[in-house]
Structure formats: structure tokens, C-alpha cells
N, C-alpha and C positions, 0 to 999 in steps of 0.2 A: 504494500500500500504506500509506505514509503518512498520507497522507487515511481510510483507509479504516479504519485503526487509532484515529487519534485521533476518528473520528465514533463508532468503536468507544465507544471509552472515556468522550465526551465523553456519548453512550447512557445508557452506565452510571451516570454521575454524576448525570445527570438520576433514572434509573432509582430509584436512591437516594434522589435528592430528593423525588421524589414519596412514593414508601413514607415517609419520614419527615413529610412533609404530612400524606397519609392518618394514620398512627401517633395526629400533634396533630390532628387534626381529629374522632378516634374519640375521643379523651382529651375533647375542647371538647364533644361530641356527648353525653357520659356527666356532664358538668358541666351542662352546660344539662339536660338531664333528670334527672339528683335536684335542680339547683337547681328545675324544676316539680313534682318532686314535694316538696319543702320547702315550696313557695309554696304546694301546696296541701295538704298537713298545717297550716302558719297559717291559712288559711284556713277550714278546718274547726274549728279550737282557734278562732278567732276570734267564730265562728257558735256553737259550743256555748257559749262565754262569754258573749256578747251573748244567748243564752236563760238561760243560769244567773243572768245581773245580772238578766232582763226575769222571772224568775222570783223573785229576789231581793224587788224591789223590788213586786211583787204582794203576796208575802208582810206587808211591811212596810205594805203600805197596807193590807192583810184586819187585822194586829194593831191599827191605830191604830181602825178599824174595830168591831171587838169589843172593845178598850176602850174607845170613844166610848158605845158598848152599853152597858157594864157599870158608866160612872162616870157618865153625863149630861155629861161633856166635850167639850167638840164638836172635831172630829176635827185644825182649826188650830191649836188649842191645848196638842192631845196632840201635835202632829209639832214646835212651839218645845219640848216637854219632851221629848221624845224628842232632839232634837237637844242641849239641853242637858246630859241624860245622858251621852250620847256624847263630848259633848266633857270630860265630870268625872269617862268613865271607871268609870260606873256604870251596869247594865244600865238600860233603860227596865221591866222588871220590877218590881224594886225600887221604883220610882215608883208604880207602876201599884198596886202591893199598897196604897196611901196613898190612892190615887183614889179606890178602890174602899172603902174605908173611909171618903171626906169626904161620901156621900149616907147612908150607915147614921145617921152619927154628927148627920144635917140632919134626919133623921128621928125621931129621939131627942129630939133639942133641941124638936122639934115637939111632939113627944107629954107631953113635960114631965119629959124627962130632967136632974136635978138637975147630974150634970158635963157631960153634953153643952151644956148650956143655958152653964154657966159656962166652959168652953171657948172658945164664940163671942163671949159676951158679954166677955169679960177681952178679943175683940182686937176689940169695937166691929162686929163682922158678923152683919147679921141674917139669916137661916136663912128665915127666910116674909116672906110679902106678903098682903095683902088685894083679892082680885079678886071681885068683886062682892059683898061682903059678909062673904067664908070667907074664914079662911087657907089659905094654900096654899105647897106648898114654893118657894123661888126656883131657878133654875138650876144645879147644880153648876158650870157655868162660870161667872157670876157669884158664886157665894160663892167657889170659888177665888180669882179675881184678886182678891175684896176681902180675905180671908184673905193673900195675897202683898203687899198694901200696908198691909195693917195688922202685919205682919211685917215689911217695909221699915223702920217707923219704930222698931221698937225697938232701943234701941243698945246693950242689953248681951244679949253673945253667947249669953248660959246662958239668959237668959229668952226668948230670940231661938227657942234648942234647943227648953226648954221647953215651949213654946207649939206649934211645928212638931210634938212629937212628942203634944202633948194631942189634934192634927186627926188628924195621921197614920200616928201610930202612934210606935213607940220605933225600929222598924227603919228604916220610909220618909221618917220628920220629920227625922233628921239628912241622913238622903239628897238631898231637897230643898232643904237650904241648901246641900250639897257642890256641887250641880248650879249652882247660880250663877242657877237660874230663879227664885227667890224674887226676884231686885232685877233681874233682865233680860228677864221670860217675853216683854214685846212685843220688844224687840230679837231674841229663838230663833225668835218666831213668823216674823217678819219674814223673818229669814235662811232659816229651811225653805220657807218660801214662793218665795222667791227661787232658792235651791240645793237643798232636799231635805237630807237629813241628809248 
């Protein structure tokens, strides 16, 4: 009887123990599946991110794109001033309104515009070239960077302003010196090229 009591009881205790296994087992069961469905809610946030940046950065290349269009800028040139913006905290916008103003203003000087002409000439950049005989406009990315070094050398700040704002207007000329691309544009090229903005 004794025996057959304590096998009783010792039953029981098992009996217990298991139900209490099972209990943590169901608890570990219901952990491991919201942690899969966690892993896969990231997973999905992770995929919809990675098209939002891969859409992102289409975007940014279609803009650098139609301002390369719209300025004669060729498009390494626009992503060092794009980056440069970025980093000064000023839209590439902003810039771009400037761009987009330095072939009007190459055009002007061409045609025998009296300030456009005095514009260029006060920073030593000439606006045409002679290709078989005609003049003919140069590059907007060529008058650019010569425009950005004949800017480099002026050392006083107002005529530095000045002159920035004669090419690019009164809004975009101070904006390109805040950018820091007037005395660095090959170092921004460099770096976008290397990193992207």
C-alpha cells in the first residue's frame, strides 16, 4: 500500500511537472512565433526601404539629369555641387536657379551685352571660342570652373559677393560661396564620385 501510494503521489508530481513543461513550452512556442513574425514585419520594412532609398536615389540622378539639360553642366559637376549644398545646408535648388542663369547670361555677353560682357570680363572668363572661323559659345562647365577660380582669387569678401551675384544672380551668388564649392568644387566632385551625396 505503501508502495503503491507513494508511486501514487510520486505520479502526481510528475503529472505536474509535465503540465508545467507543457505550460513553458506553449509560452516559448508563442515567443518564437511573434519573434517570426517580428523578423518578418523587418523584413518587409527593410525591402520597402531599400525601394524607397533605390527610388530615392533615381530621383536624384533624373534631377542632376535635367539640370545637366537645363544648364550645359555636365552631370559630375552638378553631383560635387549638389553635395556641396548638402553639406552648407542649402537646397541644390537654390544653386541650380544660378546655373540656369550662367548660359543666359554666356549668351548675352555673346551677343554684345554691355553688363553681361562686363560681368565676365571684371573676372578674366571668356564666354566664346573661335572654331573654325565663328565664334561660338564655350561650355557652361568650362566657364563655370573658370568663373570658380577667378573667384578663388579675390580676397575681399564683398567683391568676392559681388561678382558671384553679377553671374548668379543676388539669391544663388551668395549661395555658392555659403556652399564652400566656389574654393572646393574638384574636392565635392571627387567625394560624390566616390560616396554619392
Amino acid at each position: 500500500t505503501k508502495a503503491a501510494k507513494s508511486s501514487e503521489k510520486s505520479a502526481r508530481k510528475q503529472e505536474r511537472a509535465l503540465k508545467k513543461v507543457g505550460k513553458t513550452a506553449k509560452g516559448v512556442g508563442k515567443g518564437i512565433r511573434s519573434s517570426f513574425g517580428s523578423i518578418s514585419l523587418a523584413a518587409g520594412a527593410a525591402a520597402v526601404a531599400v525601394l524607397a532609398f533605390g527610388k530615392h536615389l533615381a530621383d536624384m540622378s533624373n534631377q542632376l539629369v535635367d539640370a545637366s539639360t537645363k544648364t550645359g553642366v555636365s552631370v559630375d559637376t552638378l553631383s560635387g555641387l549638389r553635395l556641396a549644398a548638402e553639406g552648407a545646408g542649402v537646397t541644390f535648388t537654390e544653386l541650380e536657379l544660378g546655373l540656369v542663369k550662367l548660359p543666359q547670361l554666356m549668351l548675352k555677353a555673346s551677343e554684345g551685352s554691355k553688363s553681361a560682357k562686363k560681368a565676365f570680363e571684371s573676372l578674366g572668363v571668356q564666354t566664346t571660342k573661335t572654331v573654325d572661323g565663328f565664334q561660338q559659345l564655350r561650355s557652361a562647365d568650362d566657364v563655370l570652373k573658370d568663373v570658380f577660380t577667378s573667384l578663388q582669387n579675390i580676397e575681399s569678401a564683398e567683391e568676392k559677393a559681388a561678382r558671384a551675384a553679377e553671374i548668379f544672380g543676388r539669391t544663388a551668388g551668395p549661395k555658392f560661396i555659403q556652399s564652400g564649392a566656389i574654393d572646393n568644387l574638384e574636392a565635392f566632385v571627387g567625394l560624390a564620385k566616390d560616396f554619392g551625396v
